[in-house]
C-alpha positions as CSV (number, residue, x, y, z in Angstrom):
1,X,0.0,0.0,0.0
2,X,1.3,3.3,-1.0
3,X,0.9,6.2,2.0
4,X,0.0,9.5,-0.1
5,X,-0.8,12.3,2.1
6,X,-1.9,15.7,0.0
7,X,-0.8,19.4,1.7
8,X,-2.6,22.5,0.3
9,X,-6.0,22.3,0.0
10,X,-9.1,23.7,2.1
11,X,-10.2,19.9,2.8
12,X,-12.5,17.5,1.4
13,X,-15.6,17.4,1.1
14,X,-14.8,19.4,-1.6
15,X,-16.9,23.4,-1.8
16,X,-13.9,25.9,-2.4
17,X,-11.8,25.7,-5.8
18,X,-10.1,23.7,-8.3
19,X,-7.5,22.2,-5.9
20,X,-10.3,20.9,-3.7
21,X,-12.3,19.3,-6.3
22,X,-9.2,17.7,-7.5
23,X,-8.7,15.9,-4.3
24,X,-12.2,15.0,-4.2
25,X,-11.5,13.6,-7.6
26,X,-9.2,11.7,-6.8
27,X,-10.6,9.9,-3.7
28,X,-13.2,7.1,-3.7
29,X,-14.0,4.9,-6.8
30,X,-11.4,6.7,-8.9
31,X,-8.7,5.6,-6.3
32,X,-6.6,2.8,-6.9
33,X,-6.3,-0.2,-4.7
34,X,-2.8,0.0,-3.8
35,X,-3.1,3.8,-2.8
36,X,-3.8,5.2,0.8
37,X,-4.7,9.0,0.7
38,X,-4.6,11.5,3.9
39,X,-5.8,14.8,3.2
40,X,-4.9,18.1,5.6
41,X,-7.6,20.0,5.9
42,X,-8.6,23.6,7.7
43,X,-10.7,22.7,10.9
44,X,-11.3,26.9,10.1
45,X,-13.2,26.0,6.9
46,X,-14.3,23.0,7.1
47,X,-18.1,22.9,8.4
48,X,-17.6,19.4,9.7
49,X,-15.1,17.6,10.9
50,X,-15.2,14.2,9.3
51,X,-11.9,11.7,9.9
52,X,-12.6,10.0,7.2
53,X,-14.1,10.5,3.7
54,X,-14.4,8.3,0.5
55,X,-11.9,5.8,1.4
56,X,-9.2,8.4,3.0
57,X,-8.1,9.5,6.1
58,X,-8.4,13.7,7.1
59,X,-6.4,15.5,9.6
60,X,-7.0,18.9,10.3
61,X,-4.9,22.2,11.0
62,X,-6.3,24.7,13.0
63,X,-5.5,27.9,10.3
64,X,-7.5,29.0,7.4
65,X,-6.4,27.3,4.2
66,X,-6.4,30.5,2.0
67,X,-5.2,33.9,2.6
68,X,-2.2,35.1,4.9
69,X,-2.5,32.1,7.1
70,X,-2.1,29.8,3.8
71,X,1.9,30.1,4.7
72,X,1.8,28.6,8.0
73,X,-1.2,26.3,7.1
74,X,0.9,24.5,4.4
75,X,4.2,24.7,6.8
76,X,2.4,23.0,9.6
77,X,1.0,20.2,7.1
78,X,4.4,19.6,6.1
79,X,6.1,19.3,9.7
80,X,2.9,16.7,10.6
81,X,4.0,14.4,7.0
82,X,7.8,13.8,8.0
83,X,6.6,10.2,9.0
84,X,4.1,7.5,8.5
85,X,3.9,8.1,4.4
86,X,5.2,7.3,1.2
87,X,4.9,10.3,-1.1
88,X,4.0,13.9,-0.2
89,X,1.9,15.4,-2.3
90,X,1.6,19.5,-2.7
91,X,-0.9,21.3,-4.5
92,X,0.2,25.2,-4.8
93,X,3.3,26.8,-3.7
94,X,2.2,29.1,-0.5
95,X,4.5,27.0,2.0
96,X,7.4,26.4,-0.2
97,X,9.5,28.6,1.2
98,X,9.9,26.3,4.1
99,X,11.1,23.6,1.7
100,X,14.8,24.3,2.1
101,X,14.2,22.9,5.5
102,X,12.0,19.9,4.8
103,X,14.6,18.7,2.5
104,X,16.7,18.1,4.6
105,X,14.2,16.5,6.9
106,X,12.6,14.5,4.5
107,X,13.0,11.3,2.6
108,X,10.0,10.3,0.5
109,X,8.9,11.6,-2.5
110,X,8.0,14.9,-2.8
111,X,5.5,15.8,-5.5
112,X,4.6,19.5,-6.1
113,X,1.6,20.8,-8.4
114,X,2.8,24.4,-8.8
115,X,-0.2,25.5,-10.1
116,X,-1.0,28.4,-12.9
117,X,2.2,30.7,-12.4
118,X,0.3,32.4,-8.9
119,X,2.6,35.1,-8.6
120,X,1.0,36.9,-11.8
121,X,-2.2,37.1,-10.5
122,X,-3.4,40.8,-10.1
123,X,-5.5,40.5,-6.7
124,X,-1.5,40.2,-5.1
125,X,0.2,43.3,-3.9
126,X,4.2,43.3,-5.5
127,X,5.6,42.7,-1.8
128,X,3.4,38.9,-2.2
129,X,4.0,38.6,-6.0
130,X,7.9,38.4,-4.9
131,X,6.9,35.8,-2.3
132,X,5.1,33.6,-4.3
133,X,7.8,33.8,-6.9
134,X,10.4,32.4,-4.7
135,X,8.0,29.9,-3.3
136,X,7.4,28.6,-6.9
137,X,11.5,28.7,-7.6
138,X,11.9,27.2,-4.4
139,X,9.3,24.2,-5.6
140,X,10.3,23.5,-8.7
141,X,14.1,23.3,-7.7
142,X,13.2,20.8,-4.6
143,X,10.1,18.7,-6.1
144,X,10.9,15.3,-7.0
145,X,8.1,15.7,-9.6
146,X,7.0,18.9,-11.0
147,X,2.9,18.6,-12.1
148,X,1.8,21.5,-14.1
149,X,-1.5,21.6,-15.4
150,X,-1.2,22.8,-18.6
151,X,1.1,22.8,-21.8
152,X,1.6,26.3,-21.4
153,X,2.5,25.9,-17.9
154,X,4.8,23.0,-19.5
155,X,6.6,25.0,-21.3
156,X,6.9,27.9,-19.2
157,X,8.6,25.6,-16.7
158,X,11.0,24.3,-19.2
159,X,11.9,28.3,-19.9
160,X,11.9,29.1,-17.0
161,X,14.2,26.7,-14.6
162,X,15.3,24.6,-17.4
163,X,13.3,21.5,-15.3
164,X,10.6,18.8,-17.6
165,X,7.8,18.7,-15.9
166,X,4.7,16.0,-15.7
167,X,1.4,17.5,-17.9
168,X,-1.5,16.3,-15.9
169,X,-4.6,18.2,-16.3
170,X,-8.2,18.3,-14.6
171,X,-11.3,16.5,-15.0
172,X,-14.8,17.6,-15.6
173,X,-16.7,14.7,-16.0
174,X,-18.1,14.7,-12.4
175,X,-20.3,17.5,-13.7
176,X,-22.3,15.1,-15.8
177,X,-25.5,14.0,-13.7
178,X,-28.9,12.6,-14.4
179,X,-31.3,14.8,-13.1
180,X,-35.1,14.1,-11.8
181,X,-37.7,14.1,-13.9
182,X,-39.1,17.8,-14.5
183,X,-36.1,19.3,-12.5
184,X,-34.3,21.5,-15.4
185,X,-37.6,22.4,-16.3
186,X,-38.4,24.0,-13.0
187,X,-34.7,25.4,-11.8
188,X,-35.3,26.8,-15.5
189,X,-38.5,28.6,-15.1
190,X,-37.6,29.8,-11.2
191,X,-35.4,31.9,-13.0
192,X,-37.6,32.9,-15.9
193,X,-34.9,31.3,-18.4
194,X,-35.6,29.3,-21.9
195,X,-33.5,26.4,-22.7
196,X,-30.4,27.6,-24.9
197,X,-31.8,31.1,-24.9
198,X,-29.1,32.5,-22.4
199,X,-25.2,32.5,-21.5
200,X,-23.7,31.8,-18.6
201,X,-20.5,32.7,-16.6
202,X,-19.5,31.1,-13.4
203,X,-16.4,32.3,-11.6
204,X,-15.0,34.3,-9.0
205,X,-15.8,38.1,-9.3
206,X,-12.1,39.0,-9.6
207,X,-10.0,41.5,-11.7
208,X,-7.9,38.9,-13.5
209,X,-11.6,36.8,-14.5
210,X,-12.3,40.3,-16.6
211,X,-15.7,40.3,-15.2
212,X,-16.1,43.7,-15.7
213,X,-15.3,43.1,-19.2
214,X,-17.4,40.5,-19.9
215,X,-20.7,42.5,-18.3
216,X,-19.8,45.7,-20.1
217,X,-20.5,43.7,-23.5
218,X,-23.4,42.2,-22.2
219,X,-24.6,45.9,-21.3
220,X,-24.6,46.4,-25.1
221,X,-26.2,43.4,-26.1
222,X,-29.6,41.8,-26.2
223,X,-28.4,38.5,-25.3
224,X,-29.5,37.4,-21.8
225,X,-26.7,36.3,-19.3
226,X,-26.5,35.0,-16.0
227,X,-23.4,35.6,-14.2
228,X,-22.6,33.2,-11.0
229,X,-20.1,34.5,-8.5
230,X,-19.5,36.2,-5.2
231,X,-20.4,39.2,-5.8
232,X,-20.2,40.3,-2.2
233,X,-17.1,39.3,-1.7
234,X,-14.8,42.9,-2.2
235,X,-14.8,46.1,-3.6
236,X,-14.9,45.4,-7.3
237,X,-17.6,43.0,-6.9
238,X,-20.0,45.1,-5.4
239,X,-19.5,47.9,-7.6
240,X,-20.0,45.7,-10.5
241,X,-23.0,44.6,-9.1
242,X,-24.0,47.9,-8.4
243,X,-23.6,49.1,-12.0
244,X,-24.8,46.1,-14.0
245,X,-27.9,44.6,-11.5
246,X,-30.4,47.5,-13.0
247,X,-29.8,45.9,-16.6
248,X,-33.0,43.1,-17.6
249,X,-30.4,41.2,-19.7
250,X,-28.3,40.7,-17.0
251,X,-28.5,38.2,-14.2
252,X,-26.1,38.5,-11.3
253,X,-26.7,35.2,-8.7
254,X,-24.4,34.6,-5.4
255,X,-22.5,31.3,-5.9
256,X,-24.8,28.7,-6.8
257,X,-23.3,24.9,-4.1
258,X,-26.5,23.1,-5.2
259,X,-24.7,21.0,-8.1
260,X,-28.5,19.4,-8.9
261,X,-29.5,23.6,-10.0
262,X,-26.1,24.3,-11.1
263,X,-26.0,21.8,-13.8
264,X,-29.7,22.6,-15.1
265,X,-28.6,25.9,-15.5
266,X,-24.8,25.4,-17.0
267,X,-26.6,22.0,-19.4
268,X,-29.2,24.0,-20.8
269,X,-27.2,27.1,-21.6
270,X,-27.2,28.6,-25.1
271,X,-23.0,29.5,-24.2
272,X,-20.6,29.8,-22.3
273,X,-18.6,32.4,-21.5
274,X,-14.9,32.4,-19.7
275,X,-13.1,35.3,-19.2
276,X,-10.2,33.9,-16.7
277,X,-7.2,35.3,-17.4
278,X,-4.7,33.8,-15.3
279,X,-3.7,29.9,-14.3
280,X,-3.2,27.3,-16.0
281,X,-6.0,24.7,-16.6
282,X,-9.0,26.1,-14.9
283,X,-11.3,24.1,-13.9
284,X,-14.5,25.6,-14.4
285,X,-13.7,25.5,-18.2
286,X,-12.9,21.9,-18.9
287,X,-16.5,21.4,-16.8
288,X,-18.2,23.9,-19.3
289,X,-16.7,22.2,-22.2
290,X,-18.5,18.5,-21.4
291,X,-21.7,20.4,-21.5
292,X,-21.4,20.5,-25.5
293,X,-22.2,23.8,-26.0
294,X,-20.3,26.8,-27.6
295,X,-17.6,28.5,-25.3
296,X,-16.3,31.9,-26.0
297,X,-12.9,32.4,-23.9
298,X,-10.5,35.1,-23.4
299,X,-7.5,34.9,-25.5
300,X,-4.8,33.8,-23.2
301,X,-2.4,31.1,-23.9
302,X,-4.0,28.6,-21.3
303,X,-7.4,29.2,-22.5
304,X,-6.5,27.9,-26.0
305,X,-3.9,25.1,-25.2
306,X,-7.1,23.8,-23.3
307,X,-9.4,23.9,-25.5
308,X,-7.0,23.0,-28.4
309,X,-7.2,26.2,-30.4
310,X,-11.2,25.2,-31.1
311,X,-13.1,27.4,-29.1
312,X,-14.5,31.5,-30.1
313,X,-11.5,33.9,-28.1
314,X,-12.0,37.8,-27.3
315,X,-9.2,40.0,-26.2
316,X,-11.5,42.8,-25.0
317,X,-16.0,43.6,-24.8
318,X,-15.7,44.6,-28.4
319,X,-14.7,41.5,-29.9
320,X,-16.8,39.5,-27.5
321,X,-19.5,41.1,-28.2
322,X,-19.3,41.0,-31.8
323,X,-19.1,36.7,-31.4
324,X,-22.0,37.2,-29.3
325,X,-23.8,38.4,-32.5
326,X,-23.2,35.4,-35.0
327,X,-25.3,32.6,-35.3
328,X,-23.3,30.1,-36.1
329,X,-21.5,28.9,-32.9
330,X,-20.8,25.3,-32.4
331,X,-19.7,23.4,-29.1
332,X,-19.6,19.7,-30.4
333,X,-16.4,19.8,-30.6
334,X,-15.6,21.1,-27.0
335,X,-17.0,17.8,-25.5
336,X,-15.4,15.4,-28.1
337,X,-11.9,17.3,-26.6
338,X,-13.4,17.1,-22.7
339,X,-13.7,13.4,-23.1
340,X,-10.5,12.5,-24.9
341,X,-8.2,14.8,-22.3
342,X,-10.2,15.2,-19.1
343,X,-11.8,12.6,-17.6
344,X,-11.1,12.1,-13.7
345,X,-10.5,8.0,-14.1
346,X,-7.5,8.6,-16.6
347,X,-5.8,11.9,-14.4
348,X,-6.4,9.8,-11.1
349,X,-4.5,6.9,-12.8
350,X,-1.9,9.7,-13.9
351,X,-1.0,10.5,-10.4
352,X,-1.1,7.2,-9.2
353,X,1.5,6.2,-11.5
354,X,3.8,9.4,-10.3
355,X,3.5,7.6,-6.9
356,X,5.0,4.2,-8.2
């Protein structure tokens, strides 16, 4: 039996980000045999305390998983791994800095997902930017195995640090769900929508997501959209919300956990629209792609590599709006790409084998 305990993440059950539905991913019936996972997990997050979950062990940290405290939080996991497992697996780079010191203190295999290039995002002052560029240094110069997440991410590595990294990407398919009979139907008309007769977005209300961008075209359209987020959550969501909730084209609804009413709403949409500009993979993209239906995406590097060149790209509100406008959007080809690249059976399968 192979020990694998996993550092970084809020916890499991999974209800933050794409880290945390990884993990969840990875656990249960998509777990191999011969592997053992223990995830750390933020007693400050987590509503419930479970010590076990889908065929793995949890152990807790009193610290919040995400912010400030996301330093110590992944420092403390790593003191509590240096016995009792096999492999040590870290997703993010917040508590690399303390890896000069593991190192020397540990033995097993250290595996290190360094994410989408964190350090760039713009929410991060320059005095944290630094930080989180010597954590990822730090990471990819002491990591057994270097995961990225995307070919861009690849390649950026190679550039970079002159270091190969391992191209694992994220799944989707746990999206895909039989609903009840007459459910869509209802979730549909509770928000006075028509099947394929809206977009939808559904992200973090950010800077680097270009939500303002993406609601300023909307503003100018007749096209309706419904725009999932937290849009209480800081200054530049509220003032979106403020300027754009008097618009009768536009609907703005608070994060949507329900996955029953999230996947009526994403399954039935006419398009979908992703305007993340940072990271690598992201995972709320490869979900919208299994969905079949047409995605228009901003023009970043990552964006493209996955979704393979094939999807509609805008670089600003003019040029998405003007793809808004055609007629002749197609999204086959989206899910015949979700399916071949990211299903959670073949990535789970892909770690597994890092382990070995």
């Amino acid at each position: 039996m192979i020990k694998v305990a996993i550092i970084g993440t809020q916890g499991v059950p999974a209800r933050y980000g794409g880290f945390e539905s990884l993990v969840e991913n990875l656990l249960g019936e998509n777990c191999p045999e011969d592997v053992e996972y223990t995830v750390f997990c933020s007693s400050k997050d987590m509503p419930e305390r479970l010590s076990y979950y889908k065929g793995a062990n949890l152990e807790y940290i009193p610290l919040k998983a995400n912010g400030l405290q996301s330093v110590p939080y992944d420092i403390i996991s790593m003191c509590k791994v240096l016995r009792g497992y096999d492999v040590i697996l870290v997703l993010g780079v917040s508590g690399c800095l303390f890896l000069p010191i593991f190192h020397k203190l540990n033995s097993k295999k250290l595996i290190i997902n360094i994410d989408g290039m964190e350090y760039k995002r713009n929410k991060w002052n320059k005095f944290v930017k630094r930080i989180l560029k010597k954590s990822e240094a730090l990471a990819v110069k002491y990591a057994d195995v270097i995961i990225t997440d995307n070919k861009a991410i690849r390649d950026y590595v190679a550039m970079e640090y002159g270091k190969r990294s391992k191209l694992i990407a994220y799944g989707g398919d746990h999206v895909m769900r039989e609903l009840p009979e007459g459910f869509a139907d209802s979730t549909l008309q509770k928000y006075g929508l028509k099947k394929k007769d809206y977009a939808i977005a559904v992200c973090r209300i950010e800077p680097e997501n270009n939500c303002d961008m993406v609601l300023e075209a909307f503003s100018n359209s007749n096209r309706h959209l419904v725009y999932i987020g937290n849009w209480n959550h800081n200054v530049y969501s509220q003032e979106l919300r403020r300027k754009y909730s008097g618009y009768k084209n536009i609907q703005m609804l608070d994060a949507i956990y329900d996955l029953d009413i999230l996947f009526a709403l994403r399954s039935n949409a006419g398009v979908y629209i992703h305007g993340h500009s940072a990271g690598g993979t992201n995972p709320s993209l490869v979900e919208a792609m299994f969905f079949g239906i047409p995605i228009i995406s901003f023009d970043v590097v990552f964006n493209r590599a996955t979704t393979a060149n094939q999807a509609y790209y805008f670089h600003n509100s003019d040029e998405l709006l003007a793809i808004l406008r055609r007629s002749d959007l197609d999204g086959t080809n989206m899910k015949k790409i979700a399916k071949e690249r990211y299903t959670w059976k073949t990535i789970s399968k892909q770690y597994a084998e890092l382990y070995r």
